[in-house]
MDTraj code that builds the backbone (N, CA, C; nanometers):
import mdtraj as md
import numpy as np

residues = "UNK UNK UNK UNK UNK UNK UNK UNK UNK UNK UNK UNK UNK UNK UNK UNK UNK UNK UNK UNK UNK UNK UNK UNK UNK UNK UNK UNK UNK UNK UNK UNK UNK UNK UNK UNK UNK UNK UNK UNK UNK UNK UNK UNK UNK UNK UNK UNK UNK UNK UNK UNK UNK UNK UNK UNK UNK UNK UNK UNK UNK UNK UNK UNK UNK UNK UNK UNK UNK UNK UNK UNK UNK UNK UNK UNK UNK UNK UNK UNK UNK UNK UNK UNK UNK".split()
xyz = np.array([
    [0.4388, 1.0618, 1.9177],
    [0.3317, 1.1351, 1.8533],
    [0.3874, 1.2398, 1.7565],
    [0.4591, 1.3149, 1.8430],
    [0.5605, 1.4273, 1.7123],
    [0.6063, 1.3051, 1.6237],
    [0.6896, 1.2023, 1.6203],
    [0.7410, 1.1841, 1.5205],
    [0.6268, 1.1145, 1.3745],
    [0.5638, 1.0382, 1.4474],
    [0.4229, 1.0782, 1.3805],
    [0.3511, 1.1715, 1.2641],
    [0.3602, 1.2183, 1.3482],
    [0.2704, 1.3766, 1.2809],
    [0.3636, 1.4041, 1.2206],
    [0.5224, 1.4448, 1.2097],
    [0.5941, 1.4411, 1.1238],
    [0.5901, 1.3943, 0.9875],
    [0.6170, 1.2498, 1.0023],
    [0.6160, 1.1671, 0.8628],
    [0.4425, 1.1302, 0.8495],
    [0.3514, 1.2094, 0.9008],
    [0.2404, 1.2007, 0.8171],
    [0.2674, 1.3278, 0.7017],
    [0.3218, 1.4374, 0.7984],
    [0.3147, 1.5724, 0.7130],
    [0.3879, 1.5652, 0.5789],
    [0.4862, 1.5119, 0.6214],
    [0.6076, 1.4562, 0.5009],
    [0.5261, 1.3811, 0.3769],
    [0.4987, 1.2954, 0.4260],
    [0.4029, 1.1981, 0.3033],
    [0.3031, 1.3263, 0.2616],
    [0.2165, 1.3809, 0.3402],
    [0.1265, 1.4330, 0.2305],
    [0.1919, 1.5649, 0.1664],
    [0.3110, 1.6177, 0.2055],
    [0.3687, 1.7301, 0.1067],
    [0.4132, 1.6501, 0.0570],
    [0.4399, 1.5556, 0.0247],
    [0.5206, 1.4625, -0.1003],
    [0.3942, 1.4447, -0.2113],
    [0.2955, 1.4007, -0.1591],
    [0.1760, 1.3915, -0.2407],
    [0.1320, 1.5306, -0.3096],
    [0.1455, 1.6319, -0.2171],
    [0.1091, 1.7447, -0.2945],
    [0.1947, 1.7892, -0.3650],
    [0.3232, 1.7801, -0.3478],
    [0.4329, 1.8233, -0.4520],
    [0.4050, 1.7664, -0.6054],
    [0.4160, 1.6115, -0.5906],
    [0.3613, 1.6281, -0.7293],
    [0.2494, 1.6146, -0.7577],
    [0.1374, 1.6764, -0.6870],
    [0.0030, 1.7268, -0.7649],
    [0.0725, 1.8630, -0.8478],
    [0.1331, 1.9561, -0.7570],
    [0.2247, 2.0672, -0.8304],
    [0.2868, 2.0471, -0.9256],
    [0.3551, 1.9743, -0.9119],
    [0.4571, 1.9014, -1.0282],
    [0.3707, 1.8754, -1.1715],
    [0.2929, 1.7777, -1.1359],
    [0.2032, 1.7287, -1.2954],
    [0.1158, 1.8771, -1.3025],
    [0.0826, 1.9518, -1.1997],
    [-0.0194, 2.0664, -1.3003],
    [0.0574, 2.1326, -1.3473],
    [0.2003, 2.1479, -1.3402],
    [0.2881, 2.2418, -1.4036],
    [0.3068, 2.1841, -1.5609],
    [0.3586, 2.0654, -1.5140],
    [0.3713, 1.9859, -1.6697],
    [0.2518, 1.9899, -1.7594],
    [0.1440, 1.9380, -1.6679],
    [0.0235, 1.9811, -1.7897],
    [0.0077, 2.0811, -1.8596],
    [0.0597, 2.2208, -1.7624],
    [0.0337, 2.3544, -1.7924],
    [0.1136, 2.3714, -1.9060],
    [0.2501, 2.3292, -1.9105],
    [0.3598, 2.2831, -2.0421],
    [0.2787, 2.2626, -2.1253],
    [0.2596, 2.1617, -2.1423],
    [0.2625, 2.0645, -2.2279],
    [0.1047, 2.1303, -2.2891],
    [-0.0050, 2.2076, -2.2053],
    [-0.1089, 2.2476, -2.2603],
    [-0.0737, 2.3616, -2.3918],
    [-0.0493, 2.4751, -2.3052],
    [0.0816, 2.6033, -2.3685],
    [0.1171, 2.5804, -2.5277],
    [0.2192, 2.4885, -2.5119],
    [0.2897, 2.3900, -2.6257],
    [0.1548, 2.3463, -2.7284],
    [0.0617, 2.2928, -2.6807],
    [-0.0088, 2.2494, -2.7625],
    [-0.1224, 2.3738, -2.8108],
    [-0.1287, 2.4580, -2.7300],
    [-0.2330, 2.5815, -2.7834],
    [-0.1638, 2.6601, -2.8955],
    [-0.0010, 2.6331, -2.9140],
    [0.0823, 2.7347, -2.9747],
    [0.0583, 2.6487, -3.1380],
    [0.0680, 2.5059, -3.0992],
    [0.0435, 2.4100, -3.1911],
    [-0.1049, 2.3223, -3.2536],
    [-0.1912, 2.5018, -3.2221],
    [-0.3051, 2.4273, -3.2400],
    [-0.3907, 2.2902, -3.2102],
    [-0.3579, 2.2410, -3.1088],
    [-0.3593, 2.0996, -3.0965],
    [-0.3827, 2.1136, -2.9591],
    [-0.5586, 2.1399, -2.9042],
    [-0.6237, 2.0953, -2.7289],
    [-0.5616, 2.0283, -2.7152],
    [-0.5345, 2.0272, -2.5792],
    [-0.4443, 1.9511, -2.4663],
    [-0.4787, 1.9574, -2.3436],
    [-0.6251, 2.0453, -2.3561],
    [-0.6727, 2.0970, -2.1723],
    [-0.6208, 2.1577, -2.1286],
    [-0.6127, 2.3461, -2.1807],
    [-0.5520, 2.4145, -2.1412],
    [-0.6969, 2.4785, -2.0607],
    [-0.8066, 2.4917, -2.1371],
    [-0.9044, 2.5343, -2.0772],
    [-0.9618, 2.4519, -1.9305],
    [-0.9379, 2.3716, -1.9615],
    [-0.9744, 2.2528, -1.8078],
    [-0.8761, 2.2845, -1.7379],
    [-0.7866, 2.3103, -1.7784],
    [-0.6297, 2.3605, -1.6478],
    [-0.7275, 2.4746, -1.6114],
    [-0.7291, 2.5753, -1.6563],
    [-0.8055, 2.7222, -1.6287],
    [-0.8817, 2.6628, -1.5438],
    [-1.0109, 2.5899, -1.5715],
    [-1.1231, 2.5822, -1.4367],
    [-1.0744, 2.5437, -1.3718],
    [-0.9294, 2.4290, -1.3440],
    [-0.9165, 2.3467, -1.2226],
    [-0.8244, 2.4928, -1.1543],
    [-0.7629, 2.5542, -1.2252],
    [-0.6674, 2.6038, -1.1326],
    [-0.6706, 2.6969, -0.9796],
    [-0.8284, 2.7545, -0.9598],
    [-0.8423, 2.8724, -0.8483],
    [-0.8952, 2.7153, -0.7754],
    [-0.9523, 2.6179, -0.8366],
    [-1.0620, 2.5266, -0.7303],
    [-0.9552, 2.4321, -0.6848],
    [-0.8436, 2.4134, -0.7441],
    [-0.7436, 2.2648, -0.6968],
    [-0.5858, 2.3400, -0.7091],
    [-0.5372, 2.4070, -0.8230],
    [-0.4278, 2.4389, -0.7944],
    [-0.3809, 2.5638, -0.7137],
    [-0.4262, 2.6173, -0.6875],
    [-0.4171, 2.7751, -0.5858],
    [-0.4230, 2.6937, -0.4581],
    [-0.5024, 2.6098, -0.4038],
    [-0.5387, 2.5723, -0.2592],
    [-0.3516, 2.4565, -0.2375],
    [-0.3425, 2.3769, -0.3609],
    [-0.2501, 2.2976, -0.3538],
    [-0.0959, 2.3738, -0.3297],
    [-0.0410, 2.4625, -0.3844],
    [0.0205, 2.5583, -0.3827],
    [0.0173, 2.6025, -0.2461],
    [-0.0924, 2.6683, -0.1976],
    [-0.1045, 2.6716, -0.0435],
    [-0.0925, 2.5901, 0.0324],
    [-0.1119, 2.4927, 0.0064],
    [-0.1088, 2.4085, 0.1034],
    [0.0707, 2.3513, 0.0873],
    [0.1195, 2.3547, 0.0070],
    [0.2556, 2.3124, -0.0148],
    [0.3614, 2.3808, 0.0978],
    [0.3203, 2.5070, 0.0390],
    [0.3665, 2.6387, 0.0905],
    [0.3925, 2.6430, 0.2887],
    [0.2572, 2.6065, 0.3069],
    [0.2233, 2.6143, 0.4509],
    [0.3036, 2.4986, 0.5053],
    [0.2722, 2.4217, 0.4569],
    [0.3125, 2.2308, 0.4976],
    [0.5377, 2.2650, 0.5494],
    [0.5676, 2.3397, 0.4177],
    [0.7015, 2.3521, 0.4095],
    [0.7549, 2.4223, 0.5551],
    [0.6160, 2.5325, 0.5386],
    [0.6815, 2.6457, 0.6538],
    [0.6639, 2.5440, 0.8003],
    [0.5845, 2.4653, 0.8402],
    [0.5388, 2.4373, 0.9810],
    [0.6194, 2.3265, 0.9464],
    [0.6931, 2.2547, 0.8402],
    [0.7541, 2.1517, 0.8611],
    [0.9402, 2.2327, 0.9576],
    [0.9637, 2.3262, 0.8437],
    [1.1092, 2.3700, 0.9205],
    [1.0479, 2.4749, 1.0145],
    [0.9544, 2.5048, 1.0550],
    [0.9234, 2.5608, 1.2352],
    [0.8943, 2.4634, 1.2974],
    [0.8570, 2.3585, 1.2626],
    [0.8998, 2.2217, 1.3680],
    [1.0286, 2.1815, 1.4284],
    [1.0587, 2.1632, 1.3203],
    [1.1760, 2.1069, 1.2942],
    [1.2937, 2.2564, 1.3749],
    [1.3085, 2.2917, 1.3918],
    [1.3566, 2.4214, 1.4125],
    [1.3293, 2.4210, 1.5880],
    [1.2098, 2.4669, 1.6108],
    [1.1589, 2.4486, 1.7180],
    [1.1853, 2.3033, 1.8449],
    [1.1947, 2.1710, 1.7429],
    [1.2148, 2.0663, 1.8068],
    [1.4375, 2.0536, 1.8379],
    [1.4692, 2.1720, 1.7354],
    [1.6413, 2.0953, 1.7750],
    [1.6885, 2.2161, 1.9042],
    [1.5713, 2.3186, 1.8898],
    [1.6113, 2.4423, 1.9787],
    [1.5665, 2.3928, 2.1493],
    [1.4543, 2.2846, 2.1343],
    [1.4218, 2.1981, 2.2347],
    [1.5006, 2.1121, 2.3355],
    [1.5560, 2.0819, 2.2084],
    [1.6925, 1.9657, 2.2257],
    [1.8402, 2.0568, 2.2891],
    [1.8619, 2.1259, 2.2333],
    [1.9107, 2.2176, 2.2740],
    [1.9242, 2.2618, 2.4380],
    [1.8274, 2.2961, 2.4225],
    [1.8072, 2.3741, 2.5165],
    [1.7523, 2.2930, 2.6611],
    [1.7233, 2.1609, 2.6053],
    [1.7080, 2.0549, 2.7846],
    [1.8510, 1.9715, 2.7670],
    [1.9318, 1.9988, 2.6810],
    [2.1111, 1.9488, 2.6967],
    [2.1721, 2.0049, 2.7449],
    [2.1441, 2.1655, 2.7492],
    [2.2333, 2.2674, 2.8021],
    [2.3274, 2.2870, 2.6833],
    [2.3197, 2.2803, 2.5868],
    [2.4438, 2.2943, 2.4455],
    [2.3771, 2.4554, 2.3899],
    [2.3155, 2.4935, 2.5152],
    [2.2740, 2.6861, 2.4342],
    [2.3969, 2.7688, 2.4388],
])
top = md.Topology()
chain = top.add_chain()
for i, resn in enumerate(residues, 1):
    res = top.add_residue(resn, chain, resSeq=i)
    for name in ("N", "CA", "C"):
        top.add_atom(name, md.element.get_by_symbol(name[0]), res)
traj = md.Trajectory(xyz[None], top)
């Protein structure tokens, strides 16, 4: 079951990474194009960003931390029913 829940968590911070990833690039590549007169959806970045990129970010964030307090938690486990403390 842990290992499970593991590589579910894994897959979906992989998925959210690059949701992060492409809103950054968009955010580029929007930037770039506002400097160059030339829309690119810098304003559509703006609305998406408090409703999809702030929560995604969080959620990255969180996913990372409970992945190495798992992970952390599970070798201190190991550990510690081997007797190797």
């Amino acid at each position: 079951m842990k290992a499970r829940l593991l590589q579910w968590l894994n897959v979906a911070l992989m998925v959210d990474l690059f949701l992060v990833l492409f809103s950054f690039l968009w955010l580029a590549v929007a930037v770039t194009g506002r400097a160059a007169n030339v829309p690119l959806g810098l304003e559509l970045w703006y609305k998406l960003w408090e409703p999809v990129f702030t929560p995604a970010l969080g959620i990255l964030m969180a996913g990372a931390l409970l992945s190495g307090v798992i992970s952390w938690v599970t070798k201190w486990w190991h550990e510690r029913s081997t007797g190797n403390l």
